[in-house]
C-alpha positions as CSV (number, residue, x, y, z in Angstrom):
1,X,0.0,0.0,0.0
2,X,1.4,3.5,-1.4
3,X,1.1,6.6,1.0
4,X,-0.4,9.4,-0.9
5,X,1.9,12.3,0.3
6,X,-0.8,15.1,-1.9
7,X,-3.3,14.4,1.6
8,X,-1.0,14.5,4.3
9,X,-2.1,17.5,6.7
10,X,0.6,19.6,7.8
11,X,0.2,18.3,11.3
12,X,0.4,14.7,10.2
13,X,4.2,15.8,7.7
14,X,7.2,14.0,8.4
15,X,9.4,15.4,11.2
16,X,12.8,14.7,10.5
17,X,15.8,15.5,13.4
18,X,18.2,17.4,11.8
19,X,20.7,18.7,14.8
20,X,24.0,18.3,14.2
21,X,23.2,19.6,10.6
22,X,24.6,22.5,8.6
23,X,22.4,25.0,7.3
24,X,22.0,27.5,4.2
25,X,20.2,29.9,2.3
26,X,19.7,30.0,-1.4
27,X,17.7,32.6,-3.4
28,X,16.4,32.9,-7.2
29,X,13.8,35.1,-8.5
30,X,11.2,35.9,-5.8
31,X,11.8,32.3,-4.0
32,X,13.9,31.7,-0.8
33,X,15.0,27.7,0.3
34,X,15.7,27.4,3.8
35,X,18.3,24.1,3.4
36,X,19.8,22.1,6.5
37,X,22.1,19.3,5.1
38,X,23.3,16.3,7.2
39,X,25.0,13.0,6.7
40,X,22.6,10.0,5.8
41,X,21.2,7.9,3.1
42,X,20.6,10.8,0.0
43,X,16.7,11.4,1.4
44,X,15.3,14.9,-0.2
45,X,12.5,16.1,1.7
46,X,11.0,19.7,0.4
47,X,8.3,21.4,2.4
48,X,7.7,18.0,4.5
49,X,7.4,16.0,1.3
50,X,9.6,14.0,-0.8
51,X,11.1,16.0,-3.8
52,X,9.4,13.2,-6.1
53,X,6.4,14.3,-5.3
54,X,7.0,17.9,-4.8
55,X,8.9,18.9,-8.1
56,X,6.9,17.1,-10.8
57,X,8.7,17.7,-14.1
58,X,11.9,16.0,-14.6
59,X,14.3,18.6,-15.5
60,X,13.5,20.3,-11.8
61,X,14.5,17.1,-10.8
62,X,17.8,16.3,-12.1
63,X,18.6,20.1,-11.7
64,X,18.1,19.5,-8.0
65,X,21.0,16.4,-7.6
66,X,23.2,18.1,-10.3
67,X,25.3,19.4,-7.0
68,X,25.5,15.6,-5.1
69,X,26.4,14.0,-9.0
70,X,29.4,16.5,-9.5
71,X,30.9,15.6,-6.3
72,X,30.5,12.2,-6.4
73,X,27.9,11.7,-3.1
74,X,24.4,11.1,-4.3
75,X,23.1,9.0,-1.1
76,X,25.5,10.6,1.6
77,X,23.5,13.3,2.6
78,X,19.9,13.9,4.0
79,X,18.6,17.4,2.9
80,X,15.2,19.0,4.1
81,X,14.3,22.2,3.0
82,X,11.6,24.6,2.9
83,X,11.3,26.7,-0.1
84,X,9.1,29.8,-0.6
85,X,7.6,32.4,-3.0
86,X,8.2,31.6,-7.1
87,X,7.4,29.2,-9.0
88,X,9.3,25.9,-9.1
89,X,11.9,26.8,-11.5
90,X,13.0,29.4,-8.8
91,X,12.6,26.8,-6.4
92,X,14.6,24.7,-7.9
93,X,17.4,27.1,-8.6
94,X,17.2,28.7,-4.9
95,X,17.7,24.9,-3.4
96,X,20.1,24.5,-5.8
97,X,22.4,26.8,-4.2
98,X,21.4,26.7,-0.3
99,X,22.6,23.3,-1.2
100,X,25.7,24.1,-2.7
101,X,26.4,26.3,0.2
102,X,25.7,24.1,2.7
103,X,27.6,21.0,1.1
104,X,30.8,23.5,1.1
105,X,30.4,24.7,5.0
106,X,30.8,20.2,5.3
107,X,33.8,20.5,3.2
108,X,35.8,23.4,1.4
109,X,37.2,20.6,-0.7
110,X,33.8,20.9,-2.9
111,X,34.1,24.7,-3.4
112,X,36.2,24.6,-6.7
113,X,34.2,21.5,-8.1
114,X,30.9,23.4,-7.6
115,X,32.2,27.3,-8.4
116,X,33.5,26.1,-12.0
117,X,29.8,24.6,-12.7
118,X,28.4,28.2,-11.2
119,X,26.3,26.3,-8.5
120,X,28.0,28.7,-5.5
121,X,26.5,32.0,-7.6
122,X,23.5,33.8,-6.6
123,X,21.6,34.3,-10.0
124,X,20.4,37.9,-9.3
125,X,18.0,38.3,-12.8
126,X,14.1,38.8,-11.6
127,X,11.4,39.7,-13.4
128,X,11.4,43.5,-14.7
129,X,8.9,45.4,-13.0
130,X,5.9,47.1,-16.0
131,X,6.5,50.3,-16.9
132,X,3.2,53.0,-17.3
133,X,2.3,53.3,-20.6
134,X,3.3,49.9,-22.1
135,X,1.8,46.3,-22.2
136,X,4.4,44.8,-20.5
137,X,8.0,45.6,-18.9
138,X,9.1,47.0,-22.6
139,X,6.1,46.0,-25.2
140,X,4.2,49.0,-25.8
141,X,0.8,49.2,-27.5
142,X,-0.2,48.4,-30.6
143,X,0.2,51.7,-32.4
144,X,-2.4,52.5,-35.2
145,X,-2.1,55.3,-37.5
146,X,-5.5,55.9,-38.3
């Protein structure tokens, strides 16, 4: 028998004990993960569920272990996060980095290895805000001469 994780109630989520963890923030677009990493079995928990279930498409997926497959650990750490705001490509790229962060404060042997592939940078584009007069951030009207 399958647990649907969709109908868990926030009371009933899984409590993992993350104390002797190390912990990191990542930002992209308008979304903010809260990340604590700690050593275990490569179990991805995201807002109390399992990242399976959470990111749906599988690009968001793979995107999300790219840090754990350049280093050569994909089941040696335990991540639980809570991400915020976005949608789930800035999710994505916001855990992304807390985690990349994080796995450097466990070793500073991982920094160079993650900094070539750009996973240590905060990527600081956002949406451009609309400007008065135009249909968009830059679009203007149609115009019609007559």
């Amino acid at each position: 028998m399958e647990i649907n994780q969709e109908n868990i109630k926030k009371s009933e989520k899984i409590k993992l004990d993350f104390k002797d963890s190390k912990y990191a923030t990542g930002r992209r677009k308008t979304s903010i993960a809260k990340v604590w990493l700690k050593k275990g079995t490569g179990k991805i928990y995201v807002n109390g569920r399992n990242y399976d279930l959470y990111f749906k498409r599988e690009s968001h997926r793979t995107q999300l272990l790219k840090p754990f497959e350049l280093i050569n650990q994909n089941t040696s750490y335990d991540v639980k996060c809570y991400v915020s705001g976005g949608g789930s490509t800035g999710q994505v790229g916001a855990m992304v980095l807390g985690i990349s962060r994080a796995l450097i404060q466990f070793d500073e042997n991982y920094k160079p290895t993650l900094k070539k592939e750009k996973l240590t940078t905060r990527d600081s584009r956002s949406v451009e805000r609309k400007k008065y007069g135009h249909r968009k951030a830059r679009r203007s009207f149609q115009f019609s001469k007559r």
